[in-house]
C-alpha positions in Angstrom: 0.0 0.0 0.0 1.3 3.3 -1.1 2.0 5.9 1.6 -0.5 8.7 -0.3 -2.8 5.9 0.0 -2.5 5.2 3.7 -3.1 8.5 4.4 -5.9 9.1 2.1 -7.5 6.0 3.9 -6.8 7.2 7.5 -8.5 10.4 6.7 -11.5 9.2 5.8 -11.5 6.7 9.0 -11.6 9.8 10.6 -14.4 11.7 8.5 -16.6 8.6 8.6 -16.4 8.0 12.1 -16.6 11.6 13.5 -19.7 12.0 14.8 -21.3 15.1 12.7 -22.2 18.4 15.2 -19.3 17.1 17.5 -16.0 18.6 18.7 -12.8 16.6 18.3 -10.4 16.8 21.4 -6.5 16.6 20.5 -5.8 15.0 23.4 -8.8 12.0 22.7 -7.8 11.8 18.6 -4.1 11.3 19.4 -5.2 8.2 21.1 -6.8 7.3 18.0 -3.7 7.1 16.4 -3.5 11.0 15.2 -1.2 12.4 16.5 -0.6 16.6 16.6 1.2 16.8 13.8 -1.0 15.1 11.5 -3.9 16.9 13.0 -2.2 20.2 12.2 -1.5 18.6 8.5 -5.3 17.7 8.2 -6.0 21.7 9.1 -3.8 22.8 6.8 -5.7 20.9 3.8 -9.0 21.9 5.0 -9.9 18.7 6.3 -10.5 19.9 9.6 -10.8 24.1 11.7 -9.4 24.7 15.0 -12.2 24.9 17.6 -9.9 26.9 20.2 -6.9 25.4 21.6 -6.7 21.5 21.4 -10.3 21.2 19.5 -11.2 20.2 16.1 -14.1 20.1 14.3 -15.1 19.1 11.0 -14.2 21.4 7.7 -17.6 23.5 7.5 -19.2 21.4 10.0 -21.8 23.3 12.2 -20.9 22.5 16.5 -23.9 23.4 19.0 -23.6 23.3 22.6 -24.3 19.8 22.6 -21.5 18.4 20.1 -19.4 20.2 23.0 -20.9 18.8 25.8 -20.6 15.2 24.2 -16.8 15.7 23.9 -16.8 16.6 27.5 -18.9 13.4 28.2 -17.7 10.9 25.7 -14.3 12.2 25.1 -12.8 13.7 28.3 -14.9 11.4 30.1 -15.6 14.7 32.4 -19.0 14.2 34.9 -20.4 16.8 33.8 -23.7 16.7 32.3 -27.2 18.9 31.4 -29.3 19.5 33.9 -32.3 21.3 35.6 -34.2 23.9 33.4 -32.1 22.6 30.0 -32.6 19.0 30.5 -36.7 19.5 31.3 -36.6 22.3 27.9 -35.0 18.9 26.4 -38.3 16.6 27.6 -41.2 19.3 26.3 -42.0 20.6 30.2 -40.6 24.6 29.3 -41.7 25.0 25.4 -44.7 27.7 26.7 -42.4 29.9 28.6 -41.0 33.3 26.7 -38.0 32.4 25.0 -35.3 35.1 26.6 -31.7 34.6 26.5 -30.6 31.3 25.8 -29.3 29.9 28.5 -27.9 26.1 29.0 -27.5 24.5 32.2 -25.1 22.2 33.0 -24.1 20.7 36.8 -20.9 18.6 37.5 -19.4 18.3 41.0 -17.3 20.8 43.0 -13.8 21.7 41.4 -14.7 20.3 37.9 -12.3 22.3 36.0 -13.8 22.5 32.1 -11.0 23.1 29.1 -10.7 27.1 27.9 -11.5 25.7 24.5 -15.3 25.0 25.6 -15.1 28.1 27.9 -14.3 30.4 25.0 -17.1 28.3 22.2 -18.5 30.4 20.2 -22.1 28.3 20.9 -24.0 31.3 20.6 -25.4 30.4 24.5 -24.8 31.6 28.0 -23.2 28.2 29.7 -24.6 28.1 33.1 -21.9 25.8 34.7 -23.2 24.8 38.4 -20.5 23.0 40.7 -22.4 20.7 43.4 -23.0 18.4 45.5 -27.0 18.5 46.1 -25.9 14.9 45.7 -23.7 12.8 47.1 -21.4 11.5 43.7 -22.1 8.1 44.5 -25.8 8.7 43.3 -26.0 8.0 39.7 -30.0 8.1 40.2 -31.9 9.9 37.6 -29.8 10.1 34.0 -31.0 9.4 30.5 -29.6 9.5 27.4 -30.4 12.0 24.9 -30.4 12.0 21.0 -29.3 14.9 19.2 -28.2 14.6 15.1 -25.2 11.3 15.4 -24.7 11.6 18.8 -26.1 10.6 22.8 -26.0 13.1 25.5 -26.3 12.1 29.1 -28.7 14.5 30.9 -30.7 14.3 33.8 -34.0 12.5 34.4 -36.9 15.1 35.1 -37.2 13.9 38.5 -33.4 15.1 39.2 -33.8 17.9 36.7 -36.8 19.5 38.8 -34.1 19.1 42.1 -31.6 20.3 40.0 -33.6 23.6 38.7 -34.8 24.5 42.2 -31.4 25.0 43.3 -31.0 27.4 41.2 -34.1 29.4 42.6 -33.6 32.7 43.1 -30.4 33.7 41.9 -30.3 31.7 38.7 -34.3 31.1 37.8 -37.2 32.7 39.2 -39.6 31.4 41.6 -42.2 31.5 39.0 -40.6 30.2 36.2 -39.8 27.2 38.4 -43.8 26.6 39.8 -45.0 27.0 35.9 -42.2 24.1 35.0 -43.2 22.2 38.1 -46.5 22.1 36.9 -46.2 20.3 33.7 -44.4 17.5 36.0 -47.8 15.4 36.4 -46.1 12.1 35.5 -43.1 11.7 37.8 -42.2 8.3 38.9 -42.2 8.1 43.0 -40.0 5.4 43.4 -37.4 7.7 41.9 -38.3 10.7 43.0 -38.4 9.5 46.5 -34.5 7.7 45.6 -33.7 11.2 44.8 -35.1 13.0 48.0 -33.9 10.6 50.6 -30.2 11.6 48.9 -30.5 15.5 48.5 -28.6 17.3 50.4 -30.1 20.8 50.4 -32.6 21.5 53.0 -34.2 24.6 51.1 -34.2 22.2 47.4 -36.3 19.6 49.2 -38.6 21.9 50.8 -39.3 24.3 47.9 -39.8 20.9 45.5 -42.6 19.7 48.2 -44.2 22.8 48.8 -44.8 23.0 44.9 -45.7 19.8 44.4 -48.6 20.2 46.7 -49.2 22.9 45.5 -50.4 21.8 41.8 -51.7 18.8 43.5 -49.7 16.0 41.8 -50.8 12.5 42.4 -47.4 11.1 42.5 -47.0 12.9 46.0 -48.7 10.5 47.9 -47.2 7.7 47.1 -44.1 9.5 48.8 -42.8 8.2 52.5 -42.2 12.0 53.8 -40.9 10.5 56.9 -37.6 9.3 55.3 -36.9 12.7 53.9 -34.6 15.2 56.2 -36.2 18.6 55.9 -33.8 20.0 58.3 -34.5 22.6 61.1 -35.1 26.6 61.0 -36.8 28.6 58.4 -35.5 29.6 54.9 -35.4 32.8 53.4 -35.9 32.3 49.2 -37.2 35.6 48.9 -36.6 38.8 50.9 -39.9 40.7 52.3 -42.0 37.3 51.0 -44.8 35.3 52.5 -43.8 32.7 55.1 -45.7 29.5 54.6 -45.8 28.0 57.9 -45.8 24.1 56.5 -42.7 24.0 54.5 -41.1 26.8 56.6 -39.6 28.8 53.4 -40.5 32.2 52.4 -42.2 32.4 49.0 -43.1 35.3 46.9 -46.0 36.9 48.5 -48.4 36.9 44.7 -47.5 33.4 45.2 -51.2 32.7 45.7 -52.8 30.8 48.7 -50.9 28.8 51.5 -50.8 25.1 51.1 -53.3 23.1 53.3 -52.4 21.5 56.4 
């Protein structure tokens, strides 16, 4: 086999099996078997553009947030993943509200460092990057695979998602916003959700998640053992000069219409 021939060949290895909408890490290619300096030869055919120091992507090829994320995921092998209001926008539960800036939400556990190359995407979104542990890491509870063009994403259930999207209220998504996703949430599975509440470690997360689910009245709450949840002691402020709603001991917007029962 000629050499302009075993090049030619391991070119299009890598054009067939890159994943179309995806980054390329150097660092994951070279384990491939291309190594920098053929990488650099491939850019300087047109094969391949620089997508920020130590990224690739395909010649022409259009890269979303979620080619990104998946070379976080698949590549790097990084534990980060969507989450909270992106991951239930993903499932249907957000396509009434207004469509402001886009924002993506993505949650990965404290110190998870991501590459400049992803920080400085031009993805045409604001990356919300949350570092947390609202769950212990040992809790792989509540993750499913989504589709998007060639590739899966790994993204959070919408029990986890709702969790995930509550810690975020205030500061990061309004109270509102929140409630009106909550209430699309009429088919929740229990045994999960209540997987997912014995585990959480926020206090004000749990409380705020049970005060609106009784709040829209979903059926799936009652097939919840409460008493195995840790709601913690003391009151929590969400909201300065709100209503405090005695039950869940948190203080809610006050046009945040009547007081759950009980």
């Amino acid at each position: 086999m000629s050499m302009s021939h075993q090049v030619k060949t391991k070119i299009n290895r890598l054009i067939t099996e890159w994943p179309r909408g995806t980054v390329g890490v150097a660092s994951y290619l070279n384990t491939l078997g291309f190594g920098h300096d053929l990488l650099a030869k491939y850019r300087k055919s047109g094969w391949i553009d620089s997508f920020g120091r130590g990224a690739y992507t395909l010649n022409e090829d259009k890269v979303e947030w979620a080619g990104a994320l998946y070379a976080l995921q698949a590549q790097l092998k990084l534990n980060v993943h969507a989450g909270g209001k992106t991951s239930l926008e993903l499932k249907g539960y957000a396509h009434y509200l207004p469509v402001q800036q886009k924002k993506i939400f993505l949650y990965g556990p404290l110190g998870q460092v991501l590459p400049m190359w992803f920080k400085r995407a031009p993805l045409g979104v604001d990356i919300v990057m949350t570092r947390t542990n609202l769950f212990p890491a040992h809790v792989q509870d509540g993750f499913s695979d989504y589709t998007e063009r060639d590739f899966f994403l790994r993204i959070s259930s919408p029990e986890r998602a709702a969790l995930e999207m509550l810690h975020l209220v205030p500061r990061k998504v309004t109270f509102e916003e929140a409630s009106l996703i909550l209430e699309n949430l009429v088919s929740l599975r229990p045994e999960l959700v209540q997987k997912l509440l014995d585990s959480c470690r926020s206090v004000k997360v749990k409380r705020l998640f049970l005060y609106m689910a009784e709040k829209h009245e979903h059926a799936w709450l009652s097939q919840l053992d409460l008493s195995r949840v840790d709601l913690g002691h003391g009151k929590r402020m969400l909201v300065p000069n709100g209503r405090y709603e005695k039950k869940y001991r948190i203080t809610v917007p006050r046009d945040h219409q009547e007081e759950v029962s009980g």
